[in-house]
ChimeraX commands (.cxc) that place a marker at each C-alpha (Angstrom):
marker #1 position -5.46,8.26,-15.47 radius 0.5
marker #1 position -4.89,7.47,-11.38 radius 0.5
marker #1 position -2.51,9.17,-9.20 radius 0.5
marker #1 position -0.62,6.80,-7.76 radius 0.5
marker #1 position 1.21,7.43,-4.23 radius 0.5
marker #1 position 4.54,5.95,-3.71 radius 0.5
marker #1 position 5.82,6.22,0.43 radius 0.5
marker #1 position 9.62,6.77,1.21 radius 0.5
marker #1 position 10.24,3.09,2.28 radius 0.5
marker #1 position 8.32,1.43,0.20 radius 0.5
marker #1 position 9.73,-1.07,-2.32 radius 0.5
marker #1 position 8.65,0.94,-5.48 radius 0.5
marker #1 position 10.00,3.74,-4.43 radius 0.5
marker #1 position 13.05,4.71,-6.66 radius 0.5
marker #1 position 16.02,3.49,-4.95 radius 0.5
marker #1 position 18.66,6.84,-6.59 radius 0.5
marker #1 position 16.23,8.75,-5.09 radius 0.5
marker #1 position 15.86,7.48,-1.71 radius 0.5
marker #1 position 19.75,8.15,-1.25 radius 0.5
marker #1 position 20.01,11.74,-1.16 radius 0.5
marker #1 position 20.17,14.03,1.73 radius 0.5
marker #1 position 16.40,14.74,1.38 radius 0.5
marker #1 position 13.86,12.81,-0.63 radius 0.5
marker #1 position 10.53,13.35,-0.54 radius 0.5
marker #1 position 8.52,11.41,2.32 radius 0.5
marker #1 position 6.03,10.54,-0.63 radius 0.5
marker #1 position 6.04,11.09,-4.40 radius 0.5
marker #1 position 2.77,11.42,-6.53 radius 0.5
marker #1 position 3.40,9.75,-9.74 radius 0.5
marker #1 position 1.11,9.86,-13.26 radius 0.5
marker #1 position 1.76,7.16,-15.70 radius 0.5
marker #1 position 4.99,4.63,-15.63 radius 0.5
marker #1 position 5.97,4.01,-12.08 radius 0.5
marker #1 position 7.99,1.37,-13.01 radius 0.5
marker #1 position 10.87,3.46,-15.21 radius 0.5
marker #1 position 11.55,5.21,-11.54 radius 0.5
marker #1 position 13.85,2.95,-10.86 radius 0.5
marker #1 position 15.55,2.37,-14.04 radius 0.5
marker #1 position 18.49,3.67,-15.54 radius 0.5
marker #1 position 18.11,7.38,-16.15 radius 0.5
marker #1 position 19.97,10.69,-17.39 radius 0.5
marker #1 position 18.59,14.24,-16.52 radius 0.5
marker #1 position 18.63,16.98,-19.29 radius 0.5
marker #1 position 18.21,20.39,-17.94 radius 0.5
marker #1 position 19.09,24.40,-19.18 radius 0.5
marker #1 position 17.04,28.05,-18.96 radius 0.5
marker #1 position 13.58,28.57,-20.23 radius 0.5
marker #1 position 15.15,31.04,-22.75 radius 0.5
marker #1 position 17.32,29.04,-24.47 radius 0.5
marker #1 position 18.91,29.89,-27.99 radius 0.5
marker #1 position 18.48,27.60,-31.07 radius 0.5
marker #1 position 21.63,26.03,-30.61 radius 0.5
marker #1 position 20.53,24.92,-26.78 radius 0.5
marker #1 position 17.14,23.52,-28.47 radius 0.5
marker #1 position 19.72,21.50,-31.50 radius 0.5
marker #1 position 21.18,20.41,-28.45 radius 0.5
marker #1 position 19.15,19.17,-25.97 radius 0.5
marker #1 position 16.58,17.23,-28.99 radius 0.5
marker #1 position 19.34,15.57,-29.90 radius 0.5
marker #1 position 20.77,14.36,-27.03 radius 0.5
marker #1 position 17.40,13.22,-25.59 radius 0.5
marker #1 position 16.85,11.68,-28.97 radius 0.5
marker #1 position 20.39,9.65,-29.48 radius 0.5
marker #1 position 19.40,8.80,-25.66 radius 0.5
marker #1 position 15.71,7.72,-26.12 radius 0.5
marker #1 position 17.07,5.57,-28.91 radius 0.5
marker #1 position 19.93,3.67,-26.50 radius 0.5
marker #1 position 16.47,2.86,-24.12 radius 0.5
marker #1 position 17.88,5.81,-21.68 radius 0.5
marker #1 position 15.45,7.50,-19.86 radius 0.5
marker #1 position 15.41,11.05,-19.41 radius 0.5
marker #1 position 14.70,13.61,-16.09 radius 0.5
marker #1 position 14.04,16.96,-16.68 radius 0.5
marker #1 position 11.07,19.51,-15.40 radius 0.5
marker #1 position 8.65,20.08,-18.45 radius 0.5
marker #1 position 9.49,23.87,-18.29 radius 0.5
marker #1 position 9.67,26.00,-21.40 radius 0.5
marker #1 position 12.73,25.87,-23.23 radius 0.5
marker #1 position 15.71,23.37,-22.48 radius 0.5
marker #1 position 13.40,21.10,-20.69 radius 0.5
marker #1 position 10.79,21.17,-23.02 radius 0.5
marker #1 position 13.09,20.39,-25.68 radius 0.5
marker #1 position 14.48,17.53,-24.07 radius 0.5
marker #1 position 10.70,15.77,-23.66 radius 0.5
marker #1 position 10.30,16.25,-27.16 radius 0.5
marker #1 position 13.31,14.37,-28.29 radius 0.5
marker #1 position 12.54,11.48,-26.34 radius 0.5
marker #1 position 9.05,11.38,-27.49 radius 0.5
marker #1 position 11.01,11.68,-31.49 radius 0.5
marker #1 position 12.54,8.42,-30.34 radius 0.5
marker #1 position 9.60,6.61,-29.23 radius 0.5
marker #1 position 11.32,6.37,-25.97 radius 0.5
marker #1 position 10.20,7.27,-22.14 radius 0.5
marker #1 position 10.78,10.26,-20.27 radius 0.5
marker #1 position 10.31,11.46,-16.66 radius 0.5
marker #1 position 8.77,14.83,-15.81 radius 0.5
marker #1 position 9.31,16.31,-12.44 radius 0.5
marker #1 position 6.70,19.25,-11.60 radius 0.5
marker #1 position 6.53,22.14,-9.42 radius 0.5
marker #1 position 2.94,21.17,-7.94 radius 0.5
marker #1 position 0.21,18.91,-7.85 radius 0.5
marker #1 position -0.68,16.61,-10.87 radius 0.5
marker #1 position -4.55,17.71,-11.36 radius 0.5
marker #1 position -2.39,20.50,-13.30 radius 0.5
marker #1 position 0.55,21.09,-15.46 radius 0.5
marker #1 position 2.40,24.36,-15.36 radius 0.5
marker #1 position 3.01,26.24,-17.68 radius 0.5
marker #1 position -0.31,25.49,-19.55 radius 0.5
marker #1 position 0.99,25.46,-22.89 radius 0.5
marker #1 position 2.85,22.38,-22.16 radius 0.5
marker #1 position -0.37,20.37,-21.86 radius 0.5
marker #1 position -0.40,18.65,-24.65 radius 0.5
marker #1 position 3.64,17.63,-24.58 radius 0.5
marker #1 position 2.36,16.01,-20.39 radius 0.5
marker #1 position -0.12,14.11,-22.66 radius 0.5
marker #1 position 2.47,13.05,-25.46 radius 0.5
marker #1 position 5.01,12.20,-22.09 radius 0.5
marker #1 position 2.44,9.80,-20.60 radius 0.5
marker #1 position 1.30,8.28,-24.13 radius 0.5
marker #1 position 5.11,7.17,-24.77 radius 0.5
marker #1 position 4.49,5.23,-21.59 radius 0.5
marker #1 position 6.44,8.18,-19.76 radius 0.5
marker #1 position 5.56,9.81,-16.41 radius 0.5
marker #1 position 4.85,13.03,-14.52 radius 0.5
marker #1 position 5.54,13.20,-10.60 radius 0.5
marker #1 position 5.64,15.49,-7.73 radius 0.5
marker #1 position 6.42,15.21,-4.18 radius 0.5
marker #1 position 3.12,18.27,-4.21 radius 0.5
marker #1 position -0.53,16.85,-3.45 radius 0.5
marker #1 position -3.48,17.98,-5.93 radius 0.5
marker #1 position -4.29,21.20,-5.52 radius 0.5
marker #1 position -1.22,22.71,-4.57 radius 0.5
marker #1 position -0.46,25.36,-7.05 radius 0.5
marker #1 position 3.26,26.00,-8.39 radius 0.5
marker #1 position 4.70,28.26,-5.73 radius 0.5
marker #1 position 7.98,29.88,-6.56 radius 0.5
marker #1 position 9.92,28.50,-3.47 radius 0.5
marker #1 position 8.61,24.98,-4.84 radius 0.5
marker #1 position 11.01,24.54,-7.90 radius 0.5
marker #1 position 14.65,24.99,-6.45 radius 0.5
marker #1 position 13.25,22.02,-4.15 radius 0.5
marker #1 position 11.45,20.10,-7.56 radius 0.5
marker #1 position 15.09,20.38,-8.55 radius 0.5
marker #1 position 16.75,18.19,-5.95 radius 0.5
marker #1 position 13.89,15.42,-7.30 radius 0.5
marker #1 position 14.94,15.86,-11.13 radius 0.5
marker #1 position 18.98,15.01,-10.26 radius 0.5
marker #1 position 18.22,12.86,-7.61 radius 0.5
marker #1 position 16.77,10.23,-9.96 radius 0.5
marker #1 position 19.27,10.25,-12.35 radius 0.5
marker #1 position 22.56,8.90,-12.81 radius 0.5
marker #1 position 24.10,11.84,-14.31 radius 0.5
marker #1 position 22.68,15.44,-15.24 radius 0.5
marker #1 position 23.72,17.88,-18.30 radius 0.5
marker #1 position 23.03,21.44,-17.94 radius 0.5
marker #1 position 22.63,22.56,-21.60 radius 0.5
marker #1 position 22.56,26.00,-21.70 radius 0.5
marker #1 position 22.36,28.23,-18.14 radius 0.5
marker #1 position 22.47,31.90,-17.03 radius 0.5
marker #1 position 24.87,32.61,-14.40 radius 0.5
marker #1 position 21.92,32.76,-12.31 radius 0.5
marker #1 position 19.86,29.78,-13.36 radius 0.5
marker #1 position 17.44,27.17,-11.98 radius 0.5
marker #1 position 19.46,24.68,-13.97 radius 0.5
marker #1 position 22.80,25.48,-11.64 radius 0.5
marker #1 position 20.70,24.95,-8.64 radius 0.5
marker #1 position 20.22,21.13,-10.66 radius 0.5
marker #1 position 23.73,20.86,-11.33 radius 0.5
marker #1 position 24.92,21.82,-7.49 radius 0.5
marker #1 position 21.86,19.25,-6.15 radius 0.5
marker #1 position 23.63,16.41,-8.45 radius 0.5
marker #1 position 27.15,17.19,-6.68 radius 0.5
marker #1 position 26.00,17.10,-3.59 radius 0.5
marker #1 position 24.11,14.04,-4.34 radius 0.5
marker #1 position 27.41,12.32,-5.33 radius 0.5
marker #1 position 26.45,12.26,-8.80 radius 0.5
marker #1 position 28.49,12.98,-12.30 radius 0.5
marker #1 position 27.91,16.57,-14.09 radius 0.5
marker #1 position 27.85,17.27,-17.91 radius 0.5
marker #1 position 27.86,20.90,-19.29 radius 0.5
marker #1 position 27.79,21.43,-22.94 radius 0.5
marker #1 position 30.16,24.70,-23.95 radius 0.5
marker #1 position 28.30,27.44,-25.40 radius 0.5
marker #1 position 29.66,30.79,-27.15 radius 0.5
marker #1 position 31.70,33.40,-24.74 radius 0.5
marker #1 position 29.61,36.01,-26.29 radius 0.5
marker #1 position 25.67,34.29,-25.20 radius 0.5
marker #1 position 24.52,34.62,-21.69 radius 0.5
marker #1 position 22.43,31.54,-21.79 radius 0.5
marker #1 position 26.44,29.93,-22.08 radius 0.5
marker #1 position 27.99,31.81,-19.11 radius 0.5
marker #1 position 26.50,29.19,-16.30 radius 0.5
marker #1 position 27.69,26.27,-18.49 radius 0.5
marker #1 position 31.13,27.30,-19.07 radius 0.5
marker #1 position 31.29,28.62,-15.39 radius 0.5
marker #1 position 30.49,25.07,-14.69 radius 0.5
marker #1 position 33.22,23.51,-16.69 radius 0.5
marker #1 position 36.02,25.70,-15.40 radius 0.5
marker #1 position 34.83,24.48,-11.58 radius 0.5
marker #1 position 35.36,20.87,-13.02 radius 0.5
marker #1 position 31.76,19.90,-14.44 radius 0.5
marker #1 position 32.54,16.81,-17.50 radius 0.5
marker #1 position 32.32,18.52,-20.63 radius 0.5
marker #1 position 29.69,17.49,-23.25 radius 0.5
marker #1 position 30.00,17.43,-26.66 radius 0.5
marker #1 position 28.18,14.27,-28.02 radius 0.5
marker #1 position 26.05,11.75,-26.15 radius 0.5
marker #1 position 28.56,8.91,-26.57 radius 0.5
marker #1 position 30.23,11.14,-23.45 radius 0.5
marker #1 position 27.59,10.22,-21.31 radius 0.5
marker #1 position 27.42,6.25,-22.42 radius 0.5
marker link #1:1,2 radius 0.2
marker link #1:2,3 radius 0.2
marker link #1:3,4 radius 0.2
marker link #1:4,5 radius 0.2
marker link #1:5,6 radius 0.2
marker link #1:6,7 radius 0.2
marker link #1:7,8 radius 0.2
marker link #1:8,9 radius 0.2
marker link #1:9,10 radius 0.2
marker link #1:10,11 radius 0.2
marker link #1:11,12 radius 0.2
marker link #1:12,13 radius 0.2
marker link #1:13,14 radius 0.2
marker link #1:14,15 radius 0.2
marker link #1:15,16 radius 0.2
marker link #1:16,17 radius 0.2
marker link #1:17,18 radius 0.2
marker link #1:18,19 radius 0.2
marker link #1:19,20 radius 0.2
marker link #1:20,21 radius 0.2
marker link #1:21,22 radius 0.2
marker link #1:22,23 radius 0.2
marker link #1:23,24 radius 0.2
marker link #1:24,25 radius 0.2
marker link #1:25,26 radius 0.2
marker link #1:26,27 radius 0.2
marker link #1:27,28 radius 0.2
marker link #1:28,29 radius 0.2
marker link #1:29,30 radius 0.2
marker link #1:30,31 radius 0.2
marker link #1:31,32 radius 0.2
marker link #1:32,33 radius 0.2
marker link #1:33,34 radius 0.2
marker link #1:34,35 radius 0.2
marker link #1:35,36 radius 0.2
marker link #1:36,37 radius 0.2
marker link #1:37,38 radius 0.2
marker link #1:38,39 radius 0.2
marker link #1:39,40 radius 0.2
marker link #1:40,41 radius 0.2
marker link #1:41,42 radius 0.2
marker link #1:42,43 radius 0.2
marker link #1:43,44 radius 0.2
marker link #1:44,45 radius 0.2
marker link #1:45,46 radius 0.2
marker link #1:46,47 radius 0.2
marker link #1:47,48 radius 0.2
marker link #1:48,49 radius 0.2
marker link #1:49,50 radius 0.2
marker link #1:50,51 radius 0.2
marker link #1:51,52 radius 0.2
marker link #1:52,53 radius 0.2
marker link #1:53,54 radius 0.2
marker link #1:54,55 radius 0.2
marker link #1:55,56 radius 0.2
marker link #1:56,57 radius 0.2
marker link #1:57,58 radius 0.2
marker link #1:58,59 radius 0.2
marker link #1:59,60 radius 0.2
marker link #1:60,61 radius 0.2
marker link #1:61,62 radius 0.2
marker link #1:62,63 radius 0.2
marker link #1:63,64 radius 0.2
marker link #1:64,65 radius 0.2
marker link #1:65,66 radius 0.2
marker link #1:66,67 radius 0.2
marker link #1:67,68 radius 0.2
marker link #1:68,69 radius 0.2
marker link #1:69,70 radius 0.2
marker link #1:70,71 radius 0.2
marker link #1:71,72 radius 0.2
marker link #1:72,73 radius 0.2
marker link #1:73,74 radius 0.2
marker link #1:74,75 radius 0.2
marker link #1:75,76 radius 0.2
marker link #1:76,77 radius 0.2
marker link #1:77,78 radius 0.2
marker link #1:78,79 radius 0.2
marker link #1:79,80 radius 0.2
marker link #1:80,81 radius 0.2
marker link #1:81,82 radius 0.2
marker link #1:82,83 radius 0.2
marker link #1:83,84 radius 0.2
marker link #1:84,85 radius 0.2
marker link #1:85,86 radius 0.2
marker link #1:86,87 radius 0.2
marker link #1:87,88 radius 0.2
marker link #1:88,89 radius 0.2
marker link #1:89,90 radius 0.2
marker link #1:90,91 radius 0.2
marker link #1:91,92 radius 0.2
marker link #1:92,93 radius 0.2
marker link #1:93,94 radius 0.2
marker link #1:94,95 radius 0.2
marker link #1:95,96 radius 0.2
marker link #1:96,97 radius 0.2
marker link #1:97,98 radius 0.2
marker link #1:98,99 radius 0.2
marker link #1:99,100 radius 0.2
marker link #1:100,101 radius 0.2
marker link #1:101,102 radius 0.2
marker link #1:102,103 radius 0.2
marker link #1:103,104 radius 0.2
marker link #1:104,105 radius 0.2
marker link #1:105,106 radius 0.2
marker link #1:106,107 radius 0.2
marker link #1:107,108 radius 0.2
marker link #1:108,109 radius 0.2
marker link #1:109,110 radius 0.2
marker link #1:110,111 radius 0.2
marker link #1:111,112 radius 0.2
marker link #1:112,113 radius 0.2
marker link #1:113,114 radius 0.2
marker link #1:114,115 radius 0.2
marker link #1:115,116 radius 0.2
marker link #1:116,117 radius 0.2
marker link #1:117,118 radius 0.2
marker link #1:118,119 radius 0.2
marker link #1:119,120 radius 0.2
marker link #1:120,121 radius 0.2
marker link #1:121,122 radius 0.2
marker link #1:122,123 radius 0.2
marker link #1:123,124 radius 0.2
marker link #1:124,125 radius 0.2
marker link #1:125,126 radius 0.2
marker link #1:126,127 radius 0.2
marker link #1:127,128 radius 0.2
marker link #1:128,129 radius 0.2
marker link #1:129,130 radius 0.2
marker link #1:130,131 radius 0.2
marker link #1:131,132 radius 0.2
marker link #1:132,133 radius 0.2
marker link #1:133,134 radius 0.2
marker link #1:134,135 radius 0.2
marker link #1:135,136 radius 0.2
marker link #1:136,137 radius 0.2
marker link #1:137,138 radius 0.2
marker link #1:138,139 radius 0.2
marker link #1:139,140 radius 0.2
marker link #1:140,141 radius 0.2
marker link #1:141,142 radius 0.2
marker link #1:142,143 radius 0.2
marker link #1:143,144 radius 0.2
marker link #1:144,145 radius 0.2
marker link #1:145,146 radius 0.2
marker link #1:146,147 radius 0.2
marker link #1:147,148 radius 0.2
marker link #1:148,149 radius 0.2
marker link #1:149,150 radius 0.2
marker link #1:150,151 radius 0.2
marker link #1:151,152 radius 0.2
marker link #1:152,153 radius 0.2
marker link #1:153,154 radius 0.2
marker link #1:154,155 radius 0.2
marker link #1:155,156 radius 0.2
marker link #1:156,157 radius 0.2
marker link #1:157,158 radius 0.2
marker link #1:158,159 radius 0.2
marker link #1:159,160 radius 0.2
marker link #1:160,161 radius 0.2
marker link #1:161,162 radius 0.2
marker link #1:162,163 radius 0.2
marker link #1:163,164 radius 0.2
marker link #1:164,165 radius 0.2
marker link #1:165,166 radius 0.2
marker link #1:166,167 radius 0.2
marker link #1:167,168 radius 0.2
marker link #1:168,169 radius 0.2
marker link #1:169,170 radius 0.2
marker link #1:170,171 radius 0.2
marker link #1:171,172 radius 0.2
marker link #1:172,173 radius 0.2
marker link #1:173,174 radius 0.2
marker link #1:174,175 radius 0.2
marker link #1:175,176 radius 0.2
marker link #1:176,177 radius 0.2
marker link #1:177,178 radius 0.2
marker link #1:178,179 radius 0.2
marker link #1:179,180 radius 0.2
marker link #1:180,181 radius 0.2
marker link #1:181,182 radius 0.2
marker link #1:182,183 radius 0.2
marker link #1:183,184 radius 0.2
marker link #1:184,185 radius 0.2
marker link #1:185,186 radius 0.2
marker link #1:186,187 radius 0.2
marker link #1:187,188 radius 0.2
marker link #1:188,189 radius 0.2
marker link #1:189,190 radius 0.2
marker link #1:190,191 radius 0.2
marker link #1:191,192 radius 0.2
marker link #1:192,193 radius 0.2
marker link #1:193,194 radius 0.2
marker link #1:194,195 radius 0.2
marker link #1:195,196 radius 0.2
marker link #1:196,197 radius 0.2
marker link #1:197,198 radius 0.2
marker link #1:198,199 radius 0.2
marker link #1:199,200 radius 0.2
marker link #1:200,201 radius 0.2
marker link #1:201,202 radius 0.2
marker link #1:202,203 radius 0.2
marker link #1:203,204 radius 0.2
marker link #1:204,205 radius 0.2
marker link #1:205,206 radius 0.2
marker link #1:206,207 radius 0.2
marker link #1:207,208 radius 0.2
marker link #1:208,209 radius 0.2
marker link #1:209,210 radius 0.2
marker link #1:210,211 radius 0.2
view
């Protein structure tokens, strides 16, 4: 499948995105360019997310993929993953954002879900040209990309110190509405989602909240 390169400027580039603080001059994109500049929701929480974060996040991609909703998140392990794999259940599309350039897909065991992402006429893009490798300074920054396209983001499930917060913080900045589903006082995969809620972030608890 081509890379195709999309230019800040250009008509196809997504217009949500081209309104923050600091897009990306150019975007590499694998699969459905044209679903960048539809409707979407982002769906993001910590790689080591609990059973009830993985109910969670399936579901909500699911009940979204059926509504035609696209979905944003980063095809990481865990919450992201999860949220892929819903909207795949639903036969519906879903955006991946990645850390680096597209002749790879990090971490390798989600090679196969990339595949299943593009079949359901999804895609996979990266402001990262092929052969850059996924440097650790290069997420926080995917991050900006993953709320940046969407209307709204959830944070599922998030450690007080989590890549997802980073997400949430981007979206606020970016002027755009914040979900966090409530998690157990007692589970530190719940303390950056309820942290979030007590500063004011829209609680979650079904995806009618977000439609």
């Amino acid at each position: 499948m081509k890379i195709q390169e999309i230019n800040l400027g250009e008509i196809r580039y997504p217009y949500l995105l081209s309104q923050i603080h600091n897009p990306p001059k150019k975007i590499y994109v694998l699969g459905n360019k044209e679903i960048l500049r539809e409707k979407s929701i982002a769906i993001v929480g910590c790689r080591e997310c609990t059973e009830y974060g993985k109910k969670v996040s399936m579901e909500l991609a699911y009940n979204l993929g059926i509504q035609n909703i696209i979905t944003v998140s980063g095809l990481a392990k865990g919450i992201d993953a999860y949220c892929h794999i819903g909207t795949i259940k639903a036969k519906a599309r879903t955006i991946a954002v990645v850390a680096h350039g597209l002749d790879m897909i990090y971490p390798k065991e989600n090679k196969e879900l990339a595949k299943e992402i593009l079949e359901c006429g999804g895609a996979i893009i990266s402001e990262y040209k092929i052969g850059e490798k996924p440097e650790k300074w290069h997420f926080p920054a995917r991050n900006r990309i993953i709320s940046g396209l969407s209307e709204k983001t959830v944070v599922v499930e998030a450690k007080i110190k989590s890549g997802s917060l980073i997400t949430a913080n981007y979206a606020l900045e970016q002027g755009r509405e914040v979900y966090a589903v409530p998690g157990s006082i007692y589970k530190k995969e719940a303390e950056g989602t309820n942290d979030l809620i007590k500063q004011g972030a829209s609680v979650l608890t079904s995806y009618n909240d977000l439609i």
